[in-house]
DRENRORO-895109 format. One record per atom (N, C-alpha, C): residue number from 0; residue in three letters; x, y, z. Coordinates in Angstrom, 3 decimals. Atoms other than C-alpha are relative to their C-alpha. Example, Ala and Ser with C-alpha at 12.3 -4.5 7.8 and 13.67 -1.06 7.14 Angstrom:
lumlum; guza; east; north; up
0; Ala; 0.890; -1.190; 0.000
0; Ala; 12.300; -4.500; 7.800
0; Ala; 0.900; 1.200; 0.000
1; Ser; -0.820; -1.190; -0.060
1; Ser; 13.670; -1.060; 7.140
1; Ser; -0.770; 1.090; 0.730
***
This chain:
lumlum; guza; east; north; up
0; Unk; -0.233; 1.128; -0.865
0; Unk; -8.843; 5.482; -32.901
0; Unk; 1.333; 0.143; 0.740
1; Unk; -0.860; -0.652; -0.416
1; Unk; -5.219; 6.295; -32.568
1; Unk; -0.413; 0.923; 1.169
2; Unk; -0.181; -0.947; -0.998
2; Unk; -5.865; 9.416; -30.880
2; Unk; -0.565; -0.117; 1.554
3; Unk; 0.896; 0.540; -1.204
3; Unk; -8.434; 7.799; -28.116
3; Unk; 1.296; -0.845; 0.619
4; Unk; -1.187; 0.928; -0.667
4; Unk; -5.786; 5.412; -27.005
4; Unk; 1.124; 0.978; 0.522
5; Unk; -0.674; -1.278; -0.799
5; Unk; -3.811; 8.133; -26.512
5; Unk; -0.248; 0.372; 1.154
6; Unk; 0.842; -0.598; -1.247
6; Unk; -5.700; 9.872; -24.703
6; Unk; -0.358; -0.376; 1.196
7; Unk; -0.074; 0.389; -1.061
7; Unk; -6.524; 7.237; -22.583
7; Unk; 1.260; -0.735; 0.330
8; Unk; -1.192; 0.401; -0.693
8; Unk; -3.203; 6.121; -21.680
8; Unk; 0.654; 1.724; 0.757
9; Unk; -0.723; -1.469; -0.359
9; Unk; -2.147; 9.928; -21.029
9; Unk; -1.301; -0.057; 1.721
10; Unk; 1.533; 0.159; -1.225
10; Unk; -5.906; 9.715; -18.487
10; Unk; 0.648; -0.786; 0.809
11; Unk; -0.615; 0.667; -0.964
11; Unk; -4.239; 6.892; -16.867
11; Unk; 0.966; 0.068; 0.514
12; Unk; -1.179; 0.568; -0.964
12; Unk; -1.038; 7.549; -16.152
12; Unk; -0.414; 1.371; 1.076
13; Unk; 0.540; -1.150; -0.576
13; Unk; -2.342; 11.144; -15.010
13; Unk; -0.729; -0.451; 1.604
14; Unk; 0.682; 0.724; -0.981
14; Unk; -4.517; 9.255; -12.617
14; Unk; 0.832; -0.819; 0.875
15; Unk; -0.412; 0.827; -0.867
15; Unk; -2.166; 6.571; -11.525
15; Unk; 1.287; 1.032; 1.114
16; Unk; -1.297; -1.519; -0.909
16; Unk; 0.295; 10.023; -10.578
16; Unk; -0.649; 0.636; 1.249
17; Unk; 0.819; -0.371; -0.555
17; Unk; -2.520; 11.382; -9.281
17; Unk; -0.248; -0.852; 1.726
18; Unk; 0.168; 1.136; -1.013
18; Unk; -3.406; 8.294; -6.669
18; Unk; 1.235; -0.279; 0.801
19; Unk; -1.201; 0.541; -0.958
19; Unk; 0.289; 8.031; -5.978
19; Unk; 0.129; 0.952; 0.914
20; Unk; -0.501; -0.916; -0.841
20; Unk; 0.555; 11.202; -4.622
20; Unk; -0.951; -0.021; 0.939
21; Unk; 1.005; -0.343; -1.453
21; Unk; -2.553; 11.336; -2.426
21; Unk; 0.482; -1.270; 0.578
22; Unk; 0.130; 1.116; -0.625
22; Unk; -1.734; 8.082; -1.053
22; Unk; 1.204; 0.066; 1.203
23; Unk; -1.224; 0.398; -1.443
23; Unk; 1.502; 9.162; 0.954
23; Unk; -0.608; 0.597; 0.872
24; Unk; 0.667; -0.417; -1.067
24; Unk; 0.438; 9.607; 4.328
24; Unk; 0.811; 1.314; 0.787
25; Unk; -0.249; -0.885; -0.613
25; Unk; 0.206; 12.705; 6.195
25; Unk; 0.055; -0.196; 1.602
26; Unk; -0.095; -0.038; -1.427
26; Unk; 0.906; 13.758; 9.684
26; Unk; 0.826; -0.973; 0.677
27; Unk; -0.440; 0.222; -0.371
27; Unk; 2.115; 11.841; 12.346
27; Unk; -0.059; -1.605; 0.244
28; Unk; 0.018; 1.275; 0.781
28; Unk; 3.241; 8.337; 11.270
28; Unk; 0.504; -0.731; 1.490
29; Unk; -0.375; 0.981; -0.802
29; Unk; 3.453; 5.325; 13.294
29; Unk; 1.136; -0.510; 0.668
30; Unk; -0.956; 0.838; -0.376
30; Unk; 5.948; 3.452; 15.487
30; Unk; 0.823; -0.917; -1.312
31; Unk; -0.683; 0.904; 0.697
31; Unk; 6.522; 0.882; 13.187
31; Unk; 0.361; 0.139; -1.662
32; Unk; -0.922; -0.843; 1.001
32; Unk; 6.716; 3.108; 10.197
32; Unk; 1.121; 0.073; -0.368
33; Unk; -1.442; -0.111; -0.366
33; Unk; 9.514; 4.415; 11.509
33; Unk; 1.448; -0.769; 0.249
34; Unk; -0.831; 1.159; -0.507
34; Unk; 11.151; 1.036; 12.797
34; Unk; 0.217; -0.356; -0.961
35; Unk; -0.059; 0.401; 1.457
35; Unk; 12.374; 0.026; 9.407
35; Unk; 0.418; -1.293; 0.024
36; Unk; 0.504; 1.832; 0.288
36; Unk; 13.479; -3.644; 10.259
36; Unk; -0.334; -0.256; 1.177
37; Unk; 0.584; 0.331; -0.775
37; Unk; 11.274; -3.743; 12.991
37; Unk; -0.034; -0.929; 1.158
38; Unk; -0.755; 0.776; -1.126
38; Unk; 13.217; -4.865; 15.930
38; Unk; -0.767; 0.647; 1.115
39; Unk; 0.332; -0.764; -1.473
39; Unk; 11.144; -2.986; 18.242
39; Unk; 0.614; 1.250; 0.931
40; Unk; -0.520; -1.463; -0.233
40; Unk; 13.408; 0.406; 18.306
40; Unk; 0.339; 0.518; -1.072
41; Unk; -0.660; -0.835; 1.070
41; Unk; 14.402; 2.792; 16.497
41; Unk; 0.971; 0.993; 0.449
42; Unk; -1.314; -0.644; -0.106
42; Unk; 17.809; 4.243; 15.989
42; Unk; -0.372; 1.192; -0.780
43; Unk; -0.521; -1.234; 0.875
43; Unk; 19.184; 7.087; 14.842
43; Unk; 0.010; 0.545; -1.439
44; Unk; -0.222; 0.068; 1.604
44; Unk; 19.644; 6.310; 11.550
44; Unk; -1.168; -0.365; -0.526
45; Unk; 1.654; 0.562; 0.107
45; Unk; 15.858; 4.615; 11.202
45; Unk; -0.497; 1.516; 0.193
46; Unk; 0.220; -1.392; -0.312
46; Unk; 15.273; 8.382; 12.602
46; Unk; -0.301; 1.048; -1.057
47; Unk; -1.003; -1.355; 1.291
47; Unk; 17.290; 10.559; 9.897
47; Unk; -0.780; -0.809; -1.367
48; Unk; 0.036; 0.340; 1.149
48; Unk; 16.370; 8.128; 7.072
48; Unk; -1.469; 0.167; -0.447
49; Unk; 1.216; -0.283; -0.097
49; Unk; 12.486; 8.264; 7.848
49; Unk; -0.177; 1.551; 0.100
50; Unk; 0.433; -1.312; -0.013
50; Unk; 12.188; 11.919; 8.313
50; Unk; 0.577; 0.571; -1.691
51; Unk; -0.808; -0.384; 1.275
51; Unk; 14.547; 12.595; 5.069
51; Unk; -1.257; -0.605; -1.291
52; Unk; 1.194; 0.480; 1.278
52; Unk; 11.907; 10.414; 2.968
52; Unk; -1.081; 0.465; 0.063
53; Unk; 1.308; -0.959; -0.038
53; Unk; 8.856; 12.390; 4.533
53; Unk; 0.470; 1.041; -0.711
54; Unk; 0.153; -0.800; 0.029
54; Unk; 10.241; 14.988; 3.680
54; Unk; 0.307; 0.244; -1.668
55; Unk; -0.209; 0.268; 1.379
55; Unk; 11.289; 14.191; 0.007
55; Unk; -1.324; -0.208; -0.704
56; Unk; 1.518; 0.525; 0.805
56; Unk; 7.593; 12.886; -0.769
56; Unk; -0.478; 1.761; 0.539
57; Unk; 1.059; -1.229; -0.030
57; Unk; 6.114; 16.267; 0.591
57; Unk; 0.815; 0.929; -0.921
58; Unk; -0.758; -1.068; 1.310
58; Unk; 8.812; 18.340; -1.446
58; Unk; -0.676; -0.567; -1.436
59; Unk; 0.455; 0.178; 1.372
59; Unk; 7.318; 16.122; -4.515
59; Unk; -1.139; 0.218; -0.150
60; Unk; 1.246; -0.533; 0.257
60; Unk; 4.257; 16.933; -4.062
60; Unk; -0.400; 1.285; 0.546
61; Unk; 0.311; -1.391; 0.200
61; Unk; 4.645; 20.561; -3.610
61; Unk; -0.859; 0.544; 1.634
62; Unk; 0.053; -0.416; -1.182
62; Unk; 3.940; 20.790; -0.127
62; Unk; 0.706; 0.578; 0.828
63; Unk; -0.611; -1.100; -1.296
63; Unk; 5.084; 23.508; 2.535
63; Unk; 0.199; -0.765; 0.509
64; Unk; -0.757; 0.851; -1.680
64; Unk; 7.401; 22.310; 4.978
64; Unk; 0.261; 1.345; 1.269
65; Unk; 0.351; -0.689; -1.039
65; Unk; 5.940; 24.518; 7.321
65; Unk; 0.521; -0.505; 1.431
66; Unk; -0.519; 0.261; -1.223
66; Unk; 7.396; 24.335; 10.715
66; Unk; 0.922; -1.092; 0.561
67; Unk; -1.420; 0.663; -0.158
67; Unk; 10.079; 22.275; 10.200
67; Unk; 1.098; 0.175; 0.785
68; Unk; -0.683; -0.147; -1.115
68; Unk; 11.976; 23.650; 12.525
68; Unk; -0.411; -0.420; 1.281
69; Unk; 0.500; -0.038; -0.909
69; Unk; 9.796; 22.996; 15.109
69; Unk; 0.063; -1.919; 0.435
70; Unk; 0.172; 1.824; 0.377
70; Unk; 10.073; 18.684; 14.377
70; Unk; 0.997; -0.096; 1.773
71; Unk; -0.849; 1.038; -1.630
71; Unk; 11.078; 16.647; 17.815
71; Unk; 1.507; -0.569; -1.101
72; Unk; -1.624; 0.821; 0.418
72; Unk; 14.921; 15.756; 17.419
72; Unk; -0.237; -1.443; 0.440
73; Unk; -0.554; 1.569; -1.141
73; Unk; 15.755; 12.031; 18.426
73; Unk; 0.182; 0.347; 1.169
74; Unk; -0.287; -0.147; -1.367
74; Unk; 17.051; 13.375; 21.595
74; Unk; -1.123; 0.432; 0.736
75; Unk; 0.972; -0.741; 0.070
75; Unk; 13.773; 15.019; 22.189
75; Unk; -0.540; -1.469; 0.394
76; Unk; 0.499; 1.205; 0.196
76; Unk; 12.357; 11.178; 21.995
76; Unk; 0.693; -0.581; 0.761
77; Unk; -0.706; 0.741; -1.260
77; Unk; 15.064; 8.838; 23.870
77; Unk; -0.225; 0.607; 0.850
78; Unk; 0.059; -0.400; -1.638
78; Unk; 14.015; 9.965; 27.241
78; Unk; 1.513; -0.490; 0.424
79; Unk; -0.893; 0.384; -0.986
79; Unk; 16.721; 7.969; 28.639
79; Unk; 1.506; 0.015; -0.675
80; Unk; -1.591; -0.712; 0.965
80; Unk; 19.846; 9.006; 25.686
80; Unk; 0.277; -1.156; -0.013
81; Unk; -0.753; 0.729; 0.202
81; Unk; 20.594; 5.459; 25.333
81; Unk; 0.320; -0.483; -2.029
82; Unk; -0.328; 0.247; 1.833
82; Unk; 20.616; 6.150; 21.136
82; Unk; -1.250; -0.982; -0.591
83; Unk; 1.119; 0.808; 0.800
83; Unk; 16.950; 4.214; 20.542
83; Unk; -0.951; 0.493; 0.700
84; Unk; 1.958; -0.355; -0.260
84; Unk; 13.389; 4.982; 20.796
84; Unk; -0.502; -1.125; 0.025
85; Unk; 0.753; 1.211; 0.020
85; Unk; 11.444; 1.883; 22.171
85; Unk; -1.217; 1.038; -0.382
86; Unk; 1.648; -0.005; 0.222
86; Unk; 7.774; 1.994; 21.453
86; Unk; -0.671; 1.095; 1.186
87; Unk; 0.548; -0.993; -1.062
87; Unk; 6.988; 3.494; 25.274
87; Unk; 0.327; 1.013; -0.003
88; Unk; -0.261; -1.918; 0.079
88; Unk; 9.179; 6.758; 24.818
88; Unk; -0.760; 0.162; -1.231
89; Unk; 1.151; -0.724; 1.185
89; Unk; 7.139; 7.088; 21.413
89; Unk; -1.145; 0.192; 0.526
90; Unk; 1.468; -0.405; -0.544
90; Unk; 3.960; 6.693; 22.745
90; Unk; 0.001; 1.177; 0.930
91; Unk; 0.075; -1.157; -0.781
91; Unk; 4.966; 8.994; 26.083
91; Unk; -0.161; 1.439; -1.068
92; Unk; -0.639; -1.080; 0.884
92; Unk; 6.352; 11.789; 23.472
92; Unk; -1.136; 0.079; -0.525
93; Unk; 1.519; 0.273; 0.857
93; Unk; 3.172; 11.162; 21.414
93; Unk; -0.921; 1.010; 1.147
94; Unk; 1.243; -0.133; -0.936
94; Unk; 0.915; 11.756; 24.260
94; Unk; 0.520; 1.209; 0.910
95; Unk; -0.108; -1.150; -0.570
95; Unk; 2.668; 14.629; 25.982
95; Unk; -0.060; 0.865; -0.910
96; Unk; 0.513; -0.786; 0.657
96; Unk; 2.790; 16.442; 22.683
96; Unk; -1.474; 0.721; -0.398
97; Unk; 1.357; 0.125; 0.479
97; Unk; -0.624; 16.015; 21.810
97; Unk; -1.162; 0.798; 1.613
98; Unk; 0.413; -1.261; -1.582
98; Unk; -1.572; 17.342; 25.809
98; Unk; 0.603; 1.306; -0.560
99; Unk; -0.494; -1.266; 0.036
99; Unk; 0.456; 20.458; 24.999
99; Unk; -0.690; 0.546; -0.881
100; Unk; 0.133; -0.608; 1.049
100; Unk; -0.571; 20.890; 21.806
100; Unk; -2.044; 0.493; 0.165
101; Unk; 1.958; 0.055; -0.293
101; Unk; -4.791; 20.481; 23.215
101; Unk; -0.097; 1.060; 0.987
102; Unk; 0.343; -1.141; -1.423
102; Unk; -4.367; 23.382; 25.794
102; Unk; -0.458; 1.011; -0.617
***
């Protein structure tokens, strides 16, 4: 009896590890993801702090950080250098990548 209880508590947490890890999302994450108190831009630091935590969850789950070099900077994003990413330079940036990347 002991040992079943075991067993299934070891099954569950296995599982609930399991579920945590598939559950962080891949690829290319949302606007408001990113916007962390969701003022409708994103800074610099909303930037650095969001990419640093992608990239901490894919290191924990043993994922290649394949082409990491290749990641859009912030500056890459502000079209206009005023230090924030509204919503429309994301989307543009979004949508010209995604042309380049479809040729």
């Amino acid at each position: 009896m002991k040992r079943s209880a075991i067993s299934l508590s070891l099954l569950a947490a296995i599982l609930a590890a399991s579920a945590g890890a598939q559950a962080q999302p891949r690829g290319p994450m949302s606007f408001s993801a990113i916007d962390a108190n969701g003022d409708g831009a994103i800074t610099k630091a909303e930037f650095d702090r969001f990419r640093a935590m992608r990239q901490k969850q894919a290191a924990a789950q043993g994922r290649m950080m394949r082409n990491a070099g290749n990641r859009p900077s912030f500056s890459m994003i502000d079209a206009n250098g005023d230090g924030k990413i509204t919503r429309a330079e994301f989307d543009r940036f979004r949508a010209s990548r995604m042309r380049r990347n479809n040729r």
